[in-house]
PyMOL Python script that loads the backbone (N, CA, C, O; Angstrom):
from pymol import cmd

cmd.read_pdbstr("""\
ATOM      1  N   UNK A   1       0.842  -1.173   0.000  1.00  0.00           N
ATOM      2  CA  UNK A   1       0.000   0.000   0.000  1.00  0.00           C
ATOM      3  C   UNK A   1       0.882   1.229   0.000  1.00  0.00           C
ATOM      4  O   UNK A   1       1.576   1.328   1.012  1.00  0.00           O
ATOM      5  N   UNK A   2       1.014   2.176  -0.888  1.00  0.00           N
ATOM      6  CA  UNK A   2       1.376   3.414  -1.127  1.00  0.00           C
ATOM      7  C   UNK A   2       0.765   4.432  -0.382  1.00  0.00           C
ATOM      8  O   UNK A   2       1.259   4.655   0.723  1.00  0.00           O
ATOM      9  N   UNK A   3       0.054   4.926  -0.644  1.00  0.00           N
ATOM     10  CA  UNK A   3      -0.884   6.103  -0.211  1.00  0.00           C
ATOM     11  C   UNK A   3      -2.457   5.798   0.521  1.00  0.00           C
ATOM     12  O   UNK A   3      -3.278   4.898   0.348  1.00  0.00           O
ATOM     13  N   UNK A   4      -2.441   6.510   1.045  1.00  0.00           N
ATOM     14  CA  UNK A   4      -4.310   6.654   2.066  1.00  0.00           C
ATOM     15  C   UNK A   4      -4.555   7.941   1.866  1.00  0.00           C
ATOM     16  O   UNK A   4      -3.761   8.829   1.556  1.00  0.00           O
ATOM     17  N   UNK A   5      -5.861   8.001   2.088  1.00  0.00           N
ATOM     18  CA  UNK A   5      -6.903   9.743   1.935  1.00  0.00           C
ATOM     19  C   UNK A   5      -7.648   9.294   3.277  1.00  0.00           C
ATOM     20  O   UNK A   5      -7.409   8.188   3.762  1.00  0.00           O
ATOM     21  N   UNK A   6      -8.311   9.941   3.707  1.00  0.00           N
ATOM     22  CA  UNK A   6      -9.409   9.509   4.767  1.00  0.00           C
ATOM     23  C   UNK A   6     -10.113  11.295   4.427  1.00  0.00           C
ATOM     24  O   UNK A   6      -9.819  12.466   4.183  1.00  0.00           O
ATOM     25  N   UNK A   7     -11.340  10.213   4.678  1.00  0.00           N
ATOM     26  CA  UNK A   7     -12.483  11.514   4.386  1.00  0.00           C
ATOM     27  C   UNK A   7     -13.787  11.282   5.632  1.00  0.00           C
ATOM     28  O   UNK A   7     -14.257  10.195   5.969  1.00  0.00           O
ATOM     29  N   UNK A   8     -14.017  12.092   5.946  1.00  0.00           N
ATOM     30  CA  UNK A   8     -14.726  11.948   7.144  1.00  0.00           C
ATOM     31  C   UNK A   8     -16.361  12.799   6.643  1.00  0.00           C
ATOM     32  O   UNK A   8     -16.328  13.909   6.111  1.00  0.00           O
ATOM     33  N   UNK A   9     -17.869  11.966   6.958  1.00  0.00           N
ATOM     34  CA  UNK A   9     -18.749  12.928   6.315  1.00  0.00           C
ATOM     35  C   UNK A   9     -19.727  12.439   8.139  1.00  0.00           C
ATOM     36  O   UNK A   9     -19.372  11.961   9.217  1.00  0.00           O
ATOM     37  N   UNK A  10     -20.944  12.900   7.570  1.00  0.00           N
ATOM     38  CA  UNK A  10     -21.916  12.778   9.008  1.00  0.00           C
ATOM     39  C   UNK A  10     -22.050  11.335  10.329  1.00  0.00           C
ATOM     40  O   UNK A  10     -22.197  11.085  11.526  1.00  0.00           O
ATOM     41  N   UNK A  11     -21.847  10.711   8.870  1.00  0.00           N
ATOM     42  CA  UNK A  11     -22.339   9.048   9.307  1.00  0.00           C
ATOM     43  C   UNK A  11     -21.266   7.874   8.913  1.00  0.00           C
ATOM     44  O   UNK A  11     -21.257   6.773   9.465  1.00  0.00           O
ATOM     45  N   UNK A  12     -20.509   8.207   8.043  1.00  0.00           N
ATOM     46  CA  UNK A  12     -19.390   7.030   7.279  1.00  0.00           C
ATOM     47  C   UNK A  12     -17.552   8.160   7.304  1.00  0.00           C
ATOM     48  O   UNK A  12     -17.330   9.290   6.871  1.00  0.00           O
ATOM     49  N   UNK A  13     -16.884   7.432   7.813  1.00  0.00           N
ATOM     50  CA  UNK A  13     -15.606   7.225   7.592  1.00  0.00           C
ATOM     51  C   UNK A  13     -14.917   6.581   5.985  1.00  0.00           C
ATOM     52  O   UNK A  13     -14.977   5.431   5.549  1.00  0.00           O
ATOM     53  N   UNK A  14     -14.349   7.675   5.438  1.00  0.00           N
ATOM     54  CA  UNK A  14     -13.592   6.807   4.547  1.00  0.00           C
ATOM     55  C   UNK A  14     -12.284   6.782   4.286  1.00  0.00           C
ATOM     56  O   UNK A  14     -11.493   7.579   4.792  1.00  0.00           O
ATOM     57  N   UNK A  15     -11.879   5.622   3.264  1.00  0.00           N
ATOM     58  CA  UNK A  15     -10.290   6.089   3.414  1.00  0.00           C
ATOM     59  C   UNK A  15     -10.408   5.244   2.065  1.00  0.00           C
ATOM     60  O   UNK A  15     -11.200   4.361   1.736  1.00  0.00           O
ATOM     61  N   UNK A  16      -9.090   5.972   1.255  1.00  0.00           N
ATOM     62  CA  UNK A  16      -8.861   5.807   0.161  1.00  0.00           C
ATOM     63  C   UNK A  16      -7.253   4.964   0.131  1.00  0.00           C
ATOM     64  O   UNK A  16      -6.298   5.547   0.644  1.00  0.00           O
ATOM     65  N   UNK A  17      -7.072   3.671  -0.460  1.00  0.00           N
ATOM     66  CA  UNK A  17      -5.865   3.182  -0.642  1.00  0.00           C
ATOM     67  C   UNK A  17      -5.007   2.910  -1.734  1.00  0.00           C
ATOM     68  O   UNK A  17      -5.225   1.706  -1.867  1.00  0.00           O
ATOM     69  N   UNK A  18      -4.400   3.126  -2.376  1.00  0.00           N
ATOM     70  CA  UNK A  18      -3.634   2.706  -4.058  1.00  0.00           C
ATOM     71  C   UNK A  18      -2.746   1.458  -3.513  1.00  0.00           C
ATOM     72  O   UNK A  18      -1.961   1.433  -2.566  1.00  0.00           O
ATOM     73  N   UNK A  19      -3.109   0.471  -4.379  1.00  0.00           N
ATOM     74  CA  UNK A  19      -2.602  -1.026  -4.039  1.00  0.00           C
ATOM     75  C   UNK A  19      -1.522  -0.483  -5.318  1.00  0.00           C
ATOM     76  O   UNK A  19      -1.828   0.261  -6.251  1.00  0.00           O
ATOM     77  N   UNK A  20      -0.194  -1.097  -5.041  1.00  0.00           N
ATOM     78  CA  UNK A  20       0.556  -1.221  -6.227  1.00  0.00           C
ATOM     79  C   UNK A  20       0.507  -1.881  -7.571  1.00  0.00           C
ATOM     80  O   UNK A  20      -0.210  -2.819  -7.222  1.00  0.00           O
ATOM     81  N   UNK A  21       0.701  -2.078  -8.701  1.00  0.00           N
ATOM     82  CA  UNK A  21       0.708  -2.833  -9.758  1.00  0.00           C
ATOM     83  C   UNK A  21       0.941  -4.179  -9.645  1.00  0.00           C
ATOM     84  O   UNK A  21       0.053  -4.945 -10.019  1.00  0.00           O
ATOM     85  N   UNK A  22       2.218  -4.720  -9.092  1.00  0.00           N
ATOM     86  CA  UNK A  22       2.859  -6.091  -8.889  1.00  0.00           C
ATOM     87  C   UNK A  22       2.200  -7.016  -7.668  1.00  0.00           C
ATOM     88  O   UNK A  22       2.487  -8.200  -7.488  1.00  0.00           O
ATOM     89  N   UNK A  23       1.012  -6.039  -6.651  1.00  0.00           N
ATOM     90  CA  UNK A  23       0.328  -6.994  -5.628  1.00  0.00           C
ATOM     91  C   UNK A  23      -0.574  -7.727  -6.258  1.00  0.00           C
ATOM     92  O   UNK A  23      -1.472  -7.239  -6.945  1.00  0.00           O
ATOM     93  N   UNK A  24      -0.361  -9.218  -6.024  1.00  0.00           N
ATOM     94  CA  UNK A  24      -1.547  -9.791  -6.244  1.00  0.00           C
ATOM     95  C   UNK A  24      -2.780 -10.141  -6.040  1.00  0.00           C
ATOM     96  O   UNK A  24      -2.847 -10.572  -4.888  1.00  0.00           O
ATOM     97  N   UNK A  25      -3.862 -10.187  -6.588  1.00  0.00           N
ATOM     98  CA  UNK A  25      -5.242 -10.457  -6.426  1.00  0.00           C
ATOM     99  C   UNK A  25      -5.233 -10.964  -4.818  1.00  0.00           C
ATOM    100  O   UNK A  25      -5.677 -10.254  -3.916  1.00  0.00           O
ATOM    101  N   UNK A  26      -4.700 -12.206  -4.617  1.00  0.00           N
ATOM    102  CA  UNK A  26      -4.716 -12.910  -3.411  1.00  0.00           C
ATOM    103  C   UNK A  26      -3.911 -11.833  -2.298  1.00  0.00           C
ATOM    104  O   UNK A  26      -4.693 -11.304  -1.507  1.00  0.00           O
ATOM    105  N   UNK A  27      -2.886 -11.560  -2.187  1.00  0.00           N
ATOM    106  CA  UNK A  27      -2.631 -10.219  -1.450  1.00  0.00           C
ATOM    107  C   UNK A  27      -3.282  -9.422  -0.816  1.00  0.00           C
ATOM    108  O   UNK A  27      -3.651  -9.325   0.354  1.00  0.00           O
ATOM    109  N   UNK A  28      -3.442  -8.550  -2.199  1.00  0.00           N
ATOM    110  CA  UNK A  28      -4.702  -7.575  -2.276  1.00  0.00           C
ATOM    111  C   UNK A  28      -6.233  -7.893  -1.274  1.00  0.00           C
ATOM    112  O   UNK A  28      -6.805  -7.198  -0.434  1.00  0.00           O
ATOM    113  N   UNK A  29      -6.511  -9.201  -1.807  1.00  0.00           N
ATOM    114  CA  UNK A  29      -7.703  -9.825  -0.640  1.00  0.00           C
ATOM    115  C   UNK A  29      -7.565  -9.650   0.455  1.00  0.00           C
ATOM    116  O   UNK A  29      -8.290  -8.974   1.185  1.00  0.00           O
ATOM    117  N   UNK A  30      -5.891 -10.673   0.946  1.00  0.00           N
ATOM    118  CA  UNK A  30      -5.524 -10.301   2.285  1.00  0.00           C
ATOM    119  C   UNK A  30      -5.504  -8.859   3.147  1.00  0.00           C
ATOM    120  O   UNK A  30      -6.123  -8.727   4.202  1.00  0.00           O
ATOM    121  N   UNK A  31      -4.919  -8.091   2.703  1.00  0.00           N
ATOM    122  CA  UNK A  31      -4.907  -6.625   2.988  1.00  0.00           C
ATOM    123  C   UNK A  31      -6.193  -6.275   3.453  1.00  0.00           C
ATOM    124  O   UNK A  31      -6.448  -5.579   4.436  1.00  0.00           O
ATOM    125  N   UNK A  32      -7.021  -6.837   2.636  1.00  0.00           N
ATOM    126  CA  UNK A  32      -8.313  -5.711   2.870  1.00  0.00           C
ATOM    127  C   UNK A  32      -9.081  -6.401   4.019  1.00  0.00           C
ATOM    128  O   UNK A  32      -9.868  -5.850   4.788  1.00  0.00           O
ATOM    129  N   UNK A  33      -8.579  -8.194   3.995  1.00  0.00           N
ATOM    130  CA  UNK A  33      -9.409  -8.189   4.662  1.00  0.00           C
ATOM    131  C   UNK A  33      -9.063  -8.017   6.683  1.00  0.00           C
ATOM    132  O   UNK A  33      -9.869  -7.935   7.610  1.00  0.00           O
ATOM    133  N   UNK A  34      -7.876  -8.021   6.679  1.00  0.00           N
ATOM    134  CA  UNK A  34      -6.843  -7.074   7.965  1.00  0.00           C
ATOM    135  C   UNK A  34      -7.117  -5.462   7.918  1.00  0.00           C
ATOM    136  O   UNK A  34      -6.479  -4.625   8.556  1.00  0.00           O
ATOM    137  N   UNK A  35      -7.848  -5.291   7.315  1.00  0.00           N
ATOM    138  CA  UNK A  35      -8.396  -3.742   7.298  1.00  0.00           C
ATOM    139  C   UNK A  35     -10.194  -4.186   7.923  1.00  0.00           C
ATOM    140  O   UNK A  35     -10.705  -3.558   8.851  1.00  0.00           O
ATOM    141  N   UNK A  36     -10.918  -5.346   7.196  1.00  0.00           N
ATOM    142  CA  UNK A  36     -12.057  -5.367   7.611  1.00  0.00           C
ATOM    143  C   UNK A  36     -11.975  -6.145   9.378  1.00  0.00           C
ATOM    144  O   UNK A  36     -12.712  -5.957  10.346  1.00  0.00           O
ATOM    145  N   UNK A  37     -11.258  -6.669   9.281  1.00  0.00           N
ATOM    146  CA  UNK A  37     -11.028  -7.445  10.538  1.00  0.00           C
ATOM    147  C   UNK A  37     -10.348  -6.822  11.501  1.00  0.00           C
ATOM    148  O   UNK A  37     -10.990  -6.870  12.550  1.00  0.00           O
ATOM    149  N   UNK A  38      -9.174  -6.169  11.631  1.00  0.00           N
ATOM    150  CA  UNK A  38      -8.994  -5.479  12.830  1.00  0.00           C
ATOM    151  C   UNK A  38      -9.088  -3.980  13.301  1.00  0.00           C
ATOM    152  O   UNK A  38      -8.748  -3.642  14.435  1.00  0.00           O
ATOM    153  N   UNK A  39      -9.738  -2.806  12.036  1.00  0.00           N
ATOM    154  CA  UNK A  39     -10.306  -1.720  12.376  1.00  0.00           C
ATOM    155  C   UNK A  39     -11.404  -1.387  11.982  1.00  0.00           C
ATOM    156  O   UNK A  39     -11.819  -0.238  12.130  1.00  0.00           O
ATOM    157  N   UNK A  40     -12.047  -2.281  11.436  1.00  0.00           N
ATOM    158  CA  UNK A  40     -13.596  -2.442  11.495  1.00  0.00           C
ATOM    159  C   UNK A  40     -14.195  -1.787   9.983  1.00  0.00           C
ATOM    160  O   UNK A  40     -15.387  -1.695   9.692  1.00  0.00           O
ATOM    161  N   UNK A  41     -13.034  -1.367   9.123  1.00  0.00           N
ATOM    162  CA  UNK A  41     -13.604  -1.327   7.111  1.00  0.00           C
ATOM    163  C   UNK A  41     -14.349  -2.674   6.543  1.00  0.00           C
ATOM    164  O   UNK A  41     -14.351  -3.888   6.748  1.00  0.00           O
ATOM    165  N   UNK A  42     -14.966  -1.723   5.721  1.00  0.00           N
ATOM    166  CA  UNK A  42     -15.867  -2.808   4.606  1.00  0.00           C
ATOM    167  C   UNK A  42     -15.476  -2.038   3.397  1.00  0.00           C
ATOM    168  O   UNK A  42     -15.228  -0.844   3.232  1.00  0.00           O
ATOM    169  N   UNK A  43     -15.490  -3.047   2.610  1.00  0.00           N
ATOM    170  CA  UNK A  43     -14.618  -2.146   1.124  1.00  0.00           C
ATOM    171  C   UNK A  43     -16.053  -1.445   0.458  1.00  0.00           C
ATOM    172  O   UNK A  43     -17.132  -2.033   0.537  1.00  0.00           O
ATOM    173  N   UNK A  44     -15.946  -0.504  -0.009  1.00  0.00           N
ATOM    174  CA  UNK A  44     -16.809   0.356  -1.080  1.00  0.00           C
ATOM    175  C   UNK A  44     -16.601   0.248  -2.920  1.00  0.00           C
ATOM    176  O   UNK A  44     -17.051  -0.389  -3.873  1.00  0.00           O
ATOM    177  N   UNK A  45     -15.659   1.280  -2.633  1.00  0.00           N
ATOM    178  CA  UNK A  45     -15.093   0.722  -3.959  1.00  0.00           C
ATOM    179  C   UNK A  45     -13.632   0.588  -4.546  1.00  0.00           C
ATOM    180  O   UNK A  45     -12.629   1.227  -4.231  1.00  0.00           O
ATOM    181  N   UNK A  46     -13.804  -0.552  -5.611  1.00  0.00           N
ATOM    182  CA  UNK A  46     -12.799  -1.048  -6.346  1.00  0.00           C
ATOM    183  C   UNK A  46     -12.121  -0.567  -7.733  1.00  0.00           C
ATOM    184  O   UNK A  46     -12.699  -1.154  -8.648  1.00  0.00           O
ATOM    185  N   UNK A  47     -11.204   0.207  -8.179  1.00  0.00           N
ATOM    186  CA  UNK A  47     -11.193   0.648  -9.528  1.00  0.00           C
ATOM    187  C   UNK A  47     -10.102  -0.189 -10.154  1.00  0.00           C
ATOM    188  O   UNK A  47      -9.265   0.457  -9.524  1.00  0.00           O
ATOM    189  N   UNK A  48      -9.448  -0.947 -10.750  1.00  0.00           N
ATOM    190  CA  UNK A  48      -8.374  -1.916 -11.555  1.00  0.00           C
ATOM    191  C   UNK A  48      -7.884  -0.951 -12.352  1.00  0.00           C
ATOM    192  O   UNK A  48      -8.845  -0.239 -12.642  1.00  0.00           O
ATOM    193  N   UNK A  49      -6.876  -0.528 -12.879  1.00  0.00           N
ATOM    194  CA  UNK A  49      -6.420   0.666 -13.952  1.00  0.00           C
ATOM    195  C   UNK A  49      -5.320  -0.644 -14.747  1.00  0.00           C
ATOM    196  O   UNK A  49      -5.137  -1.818 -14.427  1.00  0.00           O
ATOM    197  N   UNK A  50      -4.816   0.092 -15.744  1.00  0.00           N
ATOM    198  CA  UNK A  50      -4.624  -0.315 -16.963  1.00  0.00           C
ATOM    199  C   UNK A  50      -3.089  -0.678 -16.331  1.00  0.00           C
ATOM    200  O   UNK A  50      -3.014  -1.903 -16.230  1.00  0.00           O
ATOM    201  N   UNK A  51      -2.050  -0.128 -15.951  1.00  0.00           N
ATOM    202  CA  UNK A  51      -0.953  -0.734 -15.203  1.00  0.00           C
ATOM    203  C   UNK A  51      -1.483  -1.360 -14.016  1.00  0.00           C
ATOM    204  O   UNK A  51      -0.760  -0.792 -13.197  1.00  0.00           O
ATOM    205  N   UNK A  52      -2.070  -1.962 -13.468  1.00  0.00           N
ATOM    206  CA  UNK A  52      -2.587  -3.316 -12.892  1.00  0.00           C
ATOM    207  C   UNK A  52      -2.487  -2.658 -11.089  1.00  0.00           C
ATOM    208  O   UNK A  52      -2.259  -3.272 -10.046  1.00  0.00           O
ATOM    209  N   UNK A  53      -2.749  -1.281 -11.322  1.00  0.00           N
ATOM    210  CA  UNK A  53      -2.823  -0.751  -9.890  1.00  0.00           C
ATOM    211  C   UNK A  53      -4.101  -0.674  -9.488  1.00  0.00           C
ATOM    212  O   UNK A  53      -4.810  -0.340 -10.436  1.00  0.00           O
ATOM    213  N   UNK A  54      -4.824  -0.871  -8.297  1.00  0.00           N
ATOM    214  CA  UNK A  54      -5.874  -0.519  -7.580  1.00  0.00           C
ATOM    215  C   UNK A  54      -6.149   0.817  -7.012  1.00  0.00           C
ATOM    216  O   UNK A  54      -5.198   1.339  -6.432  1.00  0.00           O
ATOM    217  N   UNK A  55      -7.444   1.585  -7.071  1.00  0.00           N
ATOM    218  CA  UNK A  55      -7.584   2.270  -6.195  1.00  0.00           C
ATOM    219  C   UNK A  55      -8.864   2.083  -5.261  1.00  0.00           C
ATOM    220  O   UNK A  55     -10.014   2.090  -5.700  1.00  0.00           O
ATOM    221  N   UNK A  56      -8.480   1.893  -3.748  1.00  0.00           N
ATOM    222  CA  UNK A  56      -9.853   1.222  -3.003  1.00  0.00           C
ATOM    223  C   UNK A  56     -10.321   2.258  -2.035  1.00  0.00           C
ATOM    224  O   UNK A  56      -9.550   3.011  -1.441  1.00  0.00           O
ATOM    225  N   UNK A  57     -11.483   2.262  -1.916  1.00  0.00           N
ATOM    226  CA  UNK A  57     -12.206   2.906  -0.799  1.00  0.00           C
ATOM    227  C   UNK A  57     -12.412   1.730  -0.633  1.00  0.00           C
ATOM    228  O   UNK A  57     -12.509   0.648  -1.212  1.00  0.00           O
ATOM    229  N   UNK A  58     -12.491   2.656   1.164  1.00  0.00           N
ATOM    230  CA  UNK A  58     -13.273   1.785   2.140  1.00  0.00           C
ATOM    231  C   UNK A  58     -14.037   2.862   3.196  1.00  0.00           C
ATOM    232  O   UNK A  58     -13.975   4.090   3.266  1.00  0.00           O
ATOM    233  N   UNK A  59     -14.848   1.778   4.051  1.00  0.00           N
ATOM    234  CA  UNK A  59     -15.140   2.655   4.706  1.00  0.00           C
ATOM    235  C   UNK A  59     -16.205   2.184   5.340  1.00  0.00           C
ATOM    236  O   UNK A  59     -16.866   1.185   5.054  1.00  0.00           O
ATOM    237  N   UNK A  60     -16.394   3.176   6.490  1.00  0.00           N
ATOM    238  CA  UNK A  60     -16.997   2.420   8.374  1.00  0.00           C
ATOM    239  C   UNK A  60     -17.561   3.589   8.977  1.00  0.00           C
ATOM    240  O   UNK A  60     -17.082   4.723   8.975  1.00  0.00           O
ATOM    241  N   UNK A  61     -18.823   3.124   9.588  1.00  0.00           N
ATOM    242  CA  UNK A  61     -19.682   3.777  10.496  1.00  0.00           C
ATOM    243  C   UNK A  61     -19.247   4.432  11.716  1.00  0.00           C
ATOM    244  O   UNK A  61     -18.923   3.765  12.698  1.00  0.00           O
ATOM    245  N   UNK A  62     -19.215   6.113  11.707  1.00  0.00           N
ATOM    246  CA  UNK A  62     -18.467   6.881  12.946  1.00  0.00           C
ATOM    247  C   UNK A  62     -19.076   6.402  14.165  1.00  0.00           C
ATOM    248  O   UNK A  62     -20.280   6.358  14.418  1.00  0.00           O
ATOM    249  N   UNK A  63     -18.100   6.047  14.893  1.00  0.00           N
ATOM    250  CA  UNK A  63     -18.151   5.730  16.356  1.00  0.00           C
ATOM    251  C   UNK A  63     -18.651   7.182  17.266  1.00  0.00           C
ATOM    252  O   UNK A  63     -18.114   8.287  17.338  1.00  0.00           O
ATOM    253  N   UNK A  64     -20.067   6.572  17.981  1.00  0.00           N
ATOM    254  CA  UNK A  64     -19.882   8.376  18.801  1.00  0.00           C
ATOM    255  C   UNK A  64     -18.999   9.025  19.407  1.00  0.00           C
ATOM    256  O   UNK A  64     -19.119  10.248  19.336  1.00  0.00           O
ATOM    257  N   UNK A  65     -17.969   8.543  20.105  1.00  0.00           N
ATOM    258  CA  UNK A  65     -16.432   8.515  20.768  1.00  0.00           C
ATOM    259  C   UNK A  65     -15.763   9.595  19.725  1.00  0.00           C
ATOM    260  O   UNK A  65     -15.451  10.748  20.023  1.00  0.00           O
ATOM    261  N   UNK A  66     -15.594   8.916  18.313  1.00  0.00           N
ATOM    262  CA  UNK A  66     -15.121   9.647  16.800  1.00  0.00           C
ATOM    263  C   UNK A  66     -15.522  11.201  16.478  1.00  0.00           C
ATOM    264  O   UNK A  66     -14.841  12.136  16.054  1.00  0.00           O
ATOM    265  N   UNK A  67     -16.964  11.097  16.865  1.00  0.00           N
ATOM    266  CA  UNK A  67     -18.053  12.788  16.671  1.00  0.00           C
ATOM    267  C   UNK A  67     -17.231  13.578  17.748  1.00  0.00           C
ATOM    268  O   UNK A  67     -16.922  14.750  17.533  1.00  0.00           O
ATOM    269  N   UNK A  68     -16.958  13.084  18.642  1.00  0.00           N
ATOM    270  CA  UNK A  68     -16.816  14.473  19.607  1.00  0.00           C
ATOM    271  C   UNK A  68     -15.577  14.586  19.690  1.00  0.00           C
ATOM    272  O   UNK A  68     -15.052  15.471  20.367  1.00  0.00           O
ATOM    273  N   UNK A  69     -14.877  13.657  18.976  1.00  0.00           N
ATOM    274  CA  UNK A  69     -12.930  14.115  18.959  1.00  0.00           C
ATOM    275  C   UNK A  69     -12.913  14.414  18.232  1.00  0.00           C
ATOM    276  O   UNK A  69     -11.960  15.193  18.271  1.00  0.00           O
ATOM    277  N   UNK A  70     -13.529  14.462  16.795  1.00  0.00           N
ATOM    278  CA  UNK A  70     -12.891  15.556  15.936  1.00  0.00           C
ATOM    279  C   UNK A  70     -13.895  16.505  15.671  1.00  0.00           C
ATOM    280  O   UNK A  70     -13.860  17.150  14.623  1.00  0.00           O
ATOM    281  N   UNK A  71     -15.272  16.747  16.954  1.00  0.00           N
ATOM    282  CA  UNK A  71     -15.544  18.008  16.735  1.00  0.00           C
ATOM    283  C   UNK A  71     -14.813  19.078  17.162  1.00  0.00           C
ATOM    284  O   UNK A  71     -14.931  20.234  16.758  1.00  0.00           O
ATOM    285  N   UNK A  72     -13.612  18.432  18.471  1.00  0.00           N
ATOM    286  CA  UNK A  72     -13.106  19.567  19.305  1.00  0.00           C
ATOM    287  C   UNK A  72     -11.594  20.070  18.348  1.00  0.00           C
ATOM    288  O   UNK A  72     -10.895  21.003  18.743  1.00  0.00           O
TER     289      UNK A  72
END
""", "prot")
cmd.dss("prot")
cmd.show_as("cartoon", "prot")
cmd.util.cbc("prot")
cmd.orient("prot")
């Protein structure tokens, strides 16, 4: 994994990941699913580009704990 975005809206958390070209499918699975399993993502979306890179959202329901730390 190269790069993350995280975008924050009322109700959903997101975060944006670029998988490299040379990771594989099976990899790639793994990754995401150590993202769904130990901080609580579900993937959104998937884009495949033409040099064999990914770009993934994901993204998870704000914790009320979450609302009031980054309201302050």
């Amino acid at each position: 994994m190269s790069t993350f975005e995280a975008v924050v809206d009322e109700d959903w958390e997101y975060r944006r990941l670029q998988l490299p070209p040379g990771l594989s499918r099976r990899a790639a699975a793994t990754q995401l699913s150590i993202h769904a399993e130990f901080a609580g993502w579900e993937l959104s979306t998937v884009r495949l580009y033409s040099d064999g890179s990914r770009r993934v959202w994901l993204r998870r329901k704000r914790r009320p704990a979450d609302v009031g730390y980054l309201a302050s």
